[in-house]
N, C-alpha and C positions, 0 to 999 in steps of 0.2 A: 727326511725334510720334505715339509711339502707348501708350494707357493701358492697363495691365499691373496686377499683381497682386504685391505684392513676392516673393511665389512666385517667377513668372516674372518677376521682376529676376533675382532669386539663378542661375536655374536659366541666364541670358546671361552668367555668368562662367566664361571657360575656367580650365584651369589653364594654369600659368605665367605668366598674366598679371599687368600692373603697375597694381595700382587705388589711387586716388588718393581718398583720405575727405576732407571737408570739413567743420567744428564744430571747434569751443573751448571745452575742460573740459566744461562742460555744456549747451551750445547747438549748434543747428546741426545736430545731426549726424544722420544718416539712419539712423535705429534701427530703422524697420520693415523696411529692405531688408537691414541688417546681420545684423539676428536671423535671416530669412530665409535669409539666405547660411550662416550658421552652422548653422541646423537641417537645409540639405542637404547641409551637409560631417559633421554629426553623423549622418543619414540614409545617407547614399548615399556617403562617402568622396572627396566632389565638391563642391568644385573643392581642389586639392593646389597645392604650390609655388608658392604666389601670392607678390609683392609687393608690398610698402603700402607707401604713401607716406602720408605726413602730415606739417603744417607744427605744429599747435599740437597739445597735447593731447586726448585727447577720451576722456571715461569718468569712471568714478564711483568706482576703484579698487575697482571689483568685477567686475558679469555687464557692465555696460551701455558704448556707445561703440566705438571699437576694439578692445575686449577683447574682441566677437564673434571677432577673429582671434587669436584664444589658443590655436589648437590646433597641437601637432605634427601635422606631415604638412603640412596646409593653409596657412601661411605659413612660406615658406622663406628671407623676407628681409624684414627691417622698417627703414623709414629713416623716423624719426620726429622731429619737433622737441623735444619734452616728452614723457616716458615717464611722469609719478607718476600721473599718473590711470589709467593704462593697466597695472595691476597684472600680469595673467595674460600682457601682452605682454612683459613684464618679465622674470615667471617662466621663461617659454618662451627667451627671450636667455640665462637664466645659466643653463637647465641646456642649454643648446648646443644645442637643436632648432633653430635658424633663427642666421643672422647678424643682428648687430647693431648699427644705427648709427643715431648721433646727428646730428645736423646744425642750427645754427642757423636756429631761426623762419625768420627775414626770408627769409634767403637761399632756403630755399625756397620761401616764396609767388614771391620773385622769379623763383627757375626755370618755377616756371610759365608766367611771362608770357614767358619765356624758349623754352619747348616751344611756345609760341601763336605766338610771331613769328617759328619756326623759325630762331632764334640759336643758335649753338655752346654757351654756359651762360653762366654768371654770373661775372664777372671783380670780384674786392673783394677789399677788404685785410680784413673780415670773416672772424674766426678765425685770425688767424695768431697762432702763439706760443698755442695752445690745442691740450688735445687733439683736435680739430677740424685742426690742422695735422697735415702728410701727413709730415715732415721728420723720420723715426723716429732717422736718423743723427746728426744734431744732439741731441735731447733725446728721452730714453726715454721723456719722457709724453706727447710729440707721437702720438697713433695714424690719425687720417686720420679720427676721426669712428668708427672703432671702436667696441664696447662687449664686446668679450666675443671668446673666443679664435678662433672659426670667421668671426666679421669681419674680424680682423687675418689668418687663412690664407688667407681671398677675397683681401684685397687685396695679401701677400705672393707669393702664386702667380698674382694676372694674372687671377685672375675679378671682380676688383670694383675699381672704380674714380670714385667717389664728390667725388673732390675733388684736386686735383694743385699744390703751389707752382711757382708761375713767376715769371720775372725779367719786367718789361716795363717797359718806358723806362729803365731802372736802377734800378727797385724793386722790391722785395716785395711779391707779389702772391696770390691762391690763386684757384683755377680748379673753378669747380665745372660737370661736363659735363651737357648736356641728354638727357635718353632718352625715348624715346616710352613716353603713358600708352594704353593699352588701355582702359580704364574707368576714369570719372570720377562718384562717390558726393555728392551734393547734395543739398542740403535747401533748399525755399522755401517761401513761404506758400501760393501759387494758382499753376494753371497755366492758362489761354484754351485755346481749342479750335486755335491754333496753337501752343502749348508754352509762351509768352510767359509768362515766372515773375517773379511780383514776392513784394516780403520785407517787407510792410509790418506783418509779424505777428512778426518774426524781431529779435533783439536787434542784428545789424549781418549785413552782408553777406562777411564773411572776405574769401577770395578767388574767388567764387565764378563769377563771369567769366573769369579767367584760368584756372581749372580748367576748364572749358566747352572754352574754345576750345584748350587745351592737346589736351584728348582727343579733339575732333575734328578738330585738324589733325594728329593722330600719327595717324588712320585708326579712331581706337577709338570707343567708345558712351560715352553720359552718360544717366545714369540718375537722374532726380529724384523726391523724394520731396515729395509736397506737405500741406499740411491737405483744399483743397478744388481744385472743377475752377470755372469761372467761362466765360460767355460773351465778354465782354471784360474788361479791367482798366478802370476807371474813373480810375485815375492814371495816366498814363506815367511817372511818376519815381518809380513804386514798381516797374516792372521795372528788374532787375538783369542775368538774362538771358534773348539771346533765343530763341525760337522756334528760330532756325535752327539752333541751336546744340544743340538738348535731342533724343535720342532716345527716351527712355520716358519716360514719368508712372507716378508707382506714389503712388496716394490713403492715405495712412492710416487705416487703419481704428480703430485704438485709440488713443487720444488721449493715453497714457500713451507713445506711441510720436513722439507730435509734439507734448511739451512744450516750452514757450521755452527755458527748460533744464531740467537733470535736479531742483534745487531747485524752481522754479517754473512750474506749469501755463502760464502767464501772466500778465506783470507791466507793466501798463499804463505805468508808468514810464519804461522803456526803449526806449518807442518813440513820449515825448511830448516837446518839444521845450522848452527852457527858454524862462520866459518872461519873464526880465527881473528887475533886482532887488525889482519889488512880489510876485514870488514867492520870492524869498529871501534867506536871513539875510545872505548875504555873497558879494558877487562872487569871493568866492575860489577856489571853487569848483562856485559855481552851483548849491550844492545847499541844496533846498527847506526849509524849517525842519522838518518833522519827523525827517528823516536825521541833524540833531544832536542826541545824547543829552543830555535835561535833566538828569539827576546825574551828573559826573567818575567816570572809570571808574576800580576800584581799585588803589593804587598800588602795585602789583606789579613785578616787574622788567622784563616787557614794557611796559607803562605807563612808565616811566620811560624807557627807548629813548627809547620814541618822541615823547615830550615834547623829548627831547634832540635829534632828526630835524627838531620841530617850531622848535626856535632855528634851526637850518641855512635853513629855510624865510627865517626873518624876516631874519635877517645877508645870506643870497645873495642874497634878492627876484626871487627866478626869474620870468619869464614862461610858462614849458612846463613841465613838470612829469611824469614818468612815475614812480609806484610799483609797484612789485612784490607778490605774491600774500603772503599771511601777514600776518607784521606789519609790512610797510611798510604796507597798505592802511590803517589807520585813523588814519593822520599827519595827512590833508586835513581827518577830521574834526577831532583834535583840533586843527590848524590856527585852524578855523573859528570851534572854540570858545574859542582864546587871542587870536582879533581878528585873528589875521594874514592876509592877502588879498593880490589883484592877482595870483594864477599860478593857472593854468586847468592840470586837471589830464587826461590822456590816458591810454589802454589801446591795447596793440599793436594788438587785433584791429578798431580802426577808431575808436570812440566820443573825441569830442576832448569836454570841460567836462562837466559833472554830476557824479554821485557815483559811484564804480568801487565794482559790487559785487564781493563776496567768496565765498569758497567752492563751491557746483558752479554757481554764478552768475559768477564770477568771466569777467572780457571785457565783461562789460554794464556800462552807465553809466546812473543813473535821471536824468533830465533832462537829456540831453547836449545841447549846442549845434551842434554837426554829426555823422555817422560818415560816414566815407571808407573804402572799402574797403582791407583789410589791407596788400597791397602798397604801396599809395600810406602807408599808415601806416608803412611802413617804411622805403618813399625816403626822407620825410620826418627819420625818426630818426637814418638814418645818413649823413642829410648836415648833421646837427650841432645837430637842432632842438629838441632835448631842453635845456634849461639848466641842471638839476638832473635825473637818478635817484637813488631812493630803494629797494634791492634788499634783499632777503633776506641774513644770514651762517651758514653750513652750518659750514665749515669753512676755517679761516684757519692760513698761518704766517707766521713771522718774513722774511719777504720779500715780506709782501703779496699773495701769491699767495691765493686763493680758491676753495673747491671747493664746487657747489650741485647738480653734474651725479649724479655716482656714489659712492656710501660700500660697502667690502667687496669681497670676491672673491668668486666661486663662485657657489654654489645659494642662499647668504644675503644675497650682496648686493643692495643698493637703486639702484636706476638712479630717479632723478628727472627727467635730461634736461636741457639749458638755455634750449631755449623761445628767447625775446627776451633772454637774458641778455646772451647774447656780442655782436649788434647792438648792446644799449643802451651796454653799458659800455663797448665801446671806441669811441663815438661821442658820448656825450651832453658835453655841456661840463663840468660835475663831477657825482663820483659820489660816493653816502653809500650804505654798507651798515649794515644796524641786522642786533642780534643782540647775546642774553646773552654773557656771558663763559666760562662752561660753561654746564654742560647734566646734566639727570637728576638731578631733585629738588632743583636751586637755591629757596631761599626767602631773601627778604629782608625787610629793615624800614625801612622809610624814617620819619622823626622827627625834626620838626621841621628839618628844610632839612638833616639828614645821611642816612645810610645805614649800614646794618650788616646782615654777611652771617649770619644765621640758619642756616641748612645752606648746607654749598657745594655744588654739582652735583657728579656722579661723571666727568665727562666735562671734557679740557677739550678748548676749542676752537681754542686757538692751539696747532699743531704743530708739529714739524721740516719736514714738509713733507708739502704737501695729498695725499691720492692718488689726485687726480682734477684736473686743469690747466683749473679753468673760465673764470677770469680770474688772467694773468700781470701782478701787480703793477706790476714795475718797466719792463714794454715799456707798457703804459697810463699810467705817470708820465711815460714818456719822447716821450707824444705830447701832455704841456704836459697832459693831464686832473687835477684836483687829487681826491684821495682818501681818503675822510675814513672809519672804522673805528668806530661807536658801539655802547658794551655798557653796562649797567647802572650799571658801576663807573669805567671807564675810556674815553678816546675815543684813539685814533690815529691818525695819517694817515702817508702816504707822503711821506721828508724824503731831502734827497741828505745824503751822509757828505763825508766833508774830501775825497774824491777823486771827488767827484759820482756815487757810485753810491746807488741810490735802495731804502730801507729803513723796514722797518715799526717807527716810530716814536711811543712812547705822549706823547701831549702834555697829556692831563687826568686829572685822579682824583676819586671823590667822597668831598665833605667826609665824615669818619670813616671812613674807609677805610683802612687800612693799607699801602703800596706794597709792601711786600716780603712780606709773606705773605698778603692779599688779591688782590693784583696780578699780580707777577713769580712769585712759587710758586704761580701757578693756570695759567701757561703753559708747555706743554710745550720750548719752545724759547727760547732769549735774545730780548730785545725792547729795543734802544736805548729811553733814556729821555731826553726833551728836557731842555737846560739851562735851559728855561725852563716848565718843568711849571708848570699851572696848575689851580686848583682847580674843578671843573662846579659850573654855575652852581647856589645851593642849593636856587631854588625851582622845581627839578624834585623836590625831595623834600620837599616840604611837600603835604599834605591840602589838597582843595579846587581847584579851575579853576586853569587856568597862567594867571596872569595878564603881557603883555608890554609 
């Protein structure tokens, strides 16, 4: 191991090489060695045609994270898990300077460990019947994980090859192949005078192991970035990785460059360990009393979601629990504060119980009860240990299909990415998406246990058909996952029809609501309506605490 300069990081990357970033949204991630790397491709036109790899997000949707690699010239291939933080990576995708692909969270942190124990790749039924599936001849939104037209000509002409469906035992399968990483970008708290890196400063570990040993059994360097240097560690179970495994240290020197995340210098929270319920209000999920807000938050049409997310809770009585970024994240609390309990809630990036922060925080848990690093966070998920998720809704049609990855073509459109999305949802035992009914400038009024639409949004969000394949409805109904659709006004789930094919079905309305011109004429597409429609419960729309 040898201590460096992140100068002399940046100036160890060739081109063409395959570098692997490690961080989540706003943690983690090695911004002295990135800025670095950037100011001598903005310097000196060095290093060109790189490839990044990354599992989660990482960036502030601006200068910081992976958006160091925002430059044409300098990366000529991005295979990302989560694109929305990562704006300039974006940019750079839709005006066609580099290929562009997406790829499920999990499945990546898995390749890693996959390139460490030199395995051929990753074999899972993860992504199939998504645009993540490679199977263009079957269905035109299948694109292999594509984002953008110079991906689709890589993988059409034989230079890229990211992901392959195959038959094995007599199933449907998809194959994702392993490649050697050249350089591995990590972030730890300390490094000993043998490289020995622990993260006891650091909101959870990602996959920051199997990144290690991925890059050093592909022949390539790993390059960490730490707070401090240390004679020994004083805990062994605060190193994550080892010594043997680290080729440079690069110290930070500006502390704005090794915040815990990009919201927060340091948040003592995230790395204390829960301590039982004489520290908090409610087993439910383990979070401290002042994390719930003393006054009900206002009854808006977000507000109301997720109230309505918050009955799912108390009816399912889950034990595991994963929410998604936005506004699934504030379910637990309002959870907490309607008495409902007994389901410990989890974050991809490792963190199991406590409270899931949000925003460039988001992957951190204040008072968790264990973290597990990222990979084991995702065996875990997709072999069924989720009992409930509770996801984000972007864009919905009359088939249940759902799009949270990419909205537009060209130079304007939005790549988002789907992160943990396509893991969670076709694994978890049922799935609830919250999300208004449209969108852009919705207002509502809730009074006295009804509802009434004030302005409608200019958007709606139930279409003829998504244009973006993030999650296929009816192959997720058809693997027995129940699928439940919550908006402000209406809820629907996924119903078989008289010949068992499986259809986006509205089964609730709220009181004062109109079906046919609040409802049905707010979707762009037909939407069967249950013979047994039922009315949402009223006192989601009353002033004051949910009480259940």
């Amino acid at each position: 191991m040898k201590v460096i300069s992140a100068q002399q990081a940046a100036a160890l990357v060739q081109s063409r090489w395959t570098v692997a970033s490690a961080g989540f949204v706003g943690a983690g991630h090695a911004e002295a060695v990135t800025d670095a790397l950037e100011r001598r491709f903005q310097d000196a036109g060095m290093p060109r045609d790189l490839t990044l790899v990354y599992s989660a997000g990482q960036g502030d949707r601006g200068a910081r994270g992976v958006n160091h690699f925002g430059n044409a010239g300098m990366t000529g291939r991005i295979v990302g898990g989560h694109w929305r933080s990562a704006t300039r990576l974006a940019a750079l995708a839709m005006a066609e300077a580099c290929e562009g692909y997406n790829l499920p969270q999990g499945v990546l942190t898995h390749l890693y460990r996959a390139i460490a124990g030199g395995k051929p790749g990753v074999l899972t039924k993860i992504g199939l019947h998504t645009f993540v599936d490679p199977r263009t001849a079957q269905d035109s939104r299948y694109h292999g994980g594509a984002i953008n037209r110079s991906a689709q000509a890589a993988i059409a002409e034989g230079r890229a090859n990211w992901v392959e469906a195959v038959d094995f035992r007599g199933d449907e399968y998809l194959f994702y192949p392993s490649f050697p990483i050249h350089c591995a970008l990590i972030r730890c708290t300390a490094a000993d005078t043998r490289g020995n890196l622990s993260t006891h400063r650091e909101a959870f570990h990602h996959e920051l192991l199997a990144m290690a040993q991925a890059a050093h059994n592909s022949g390539g360097i790993v390059i960490a970035q730490v707070e401090s240097l240390v004679d020994h560690h004083d805990n062994l179970q605060a190193i994550h990785v080892p010594g043997i495994l680290v080729d440079y240290v690069v110290v930070s020197e500006n502390p704005v460059h090794h915040q815990m995340t990009f919201a927060e210098p340091f948040n003592p929270a995230y790395v204390t360990p829960w301590q039982g319920e004489a520290a908090s209000t409610a087993s439910a999920t383990s979070a401290p009393a002042p994390a719930v807000p003393a006054v009900p938050p206002e009854l808006d049409a977000r507000t109301i979601v997720q109230r309505r997310a918050v009955l799912e809770l108390a009816r399912r009585q889950p034990r595991v629990v994963n929410l998604g970024v936005g506004m699934p994240a504030a379910v637990g609390m309002l959870a907490v504060q309607a008495g409902v309990d007994g389901f410990t809630l989890t974050v991809e990036a490792g963190p199991i119980g406590g409270t899931p922060a949000d925003g460039l925080s988001f992957g951190a848990s204040a008072y968790p009860e264990a973290i597990v690093d990222q990979p084991a966070q995702f065996d875990f998920y997709e072999g069924g240990g989720i009992d409930l998720a509770i996801l984000g809704l972007a864009e919905l049609d009359g088939h249940g299909n759902v799009n949270v990855s990419k909205f537009g073509e060209g130079a304007e459109a939005l790549i988002a990415g789907v992160g943990g999305f396509i893991n969670i949802t076709q694994s978890a035992k049922a799935v609830v998406f919250v999300g208004t009914l449209t969108a852009g400038g919705l207002e509502v009024r809730a009074e006295h246990g009804t509802l009434r639409i004030a302005r409608e949004g200019r958007v709606k969000k139930i279409v003829p058909q998504v244009s973006h394949l993030s999650f296929n409805g009816p192959y997720v109904a058809s693997l027995g996952i129940p699928v439940l659709y919550i908006t402000e006004r209406a809820v629907f789930e996924m119903r078989p029809d008289a010949i068992g094919a499986e259809h986006l079905t509205l089964i609730e309305i709220a009181p004062g609501i109109d079906l046919q011109r609040d409802v049905l004429d707010q979707c762009a597409t037909a939407v069967t309506v249950a013979p047994d429609l039922r009315t949402m419960d009223a006192r989601l729309f009353r002033a004051g605490p949910l009480t259940l």
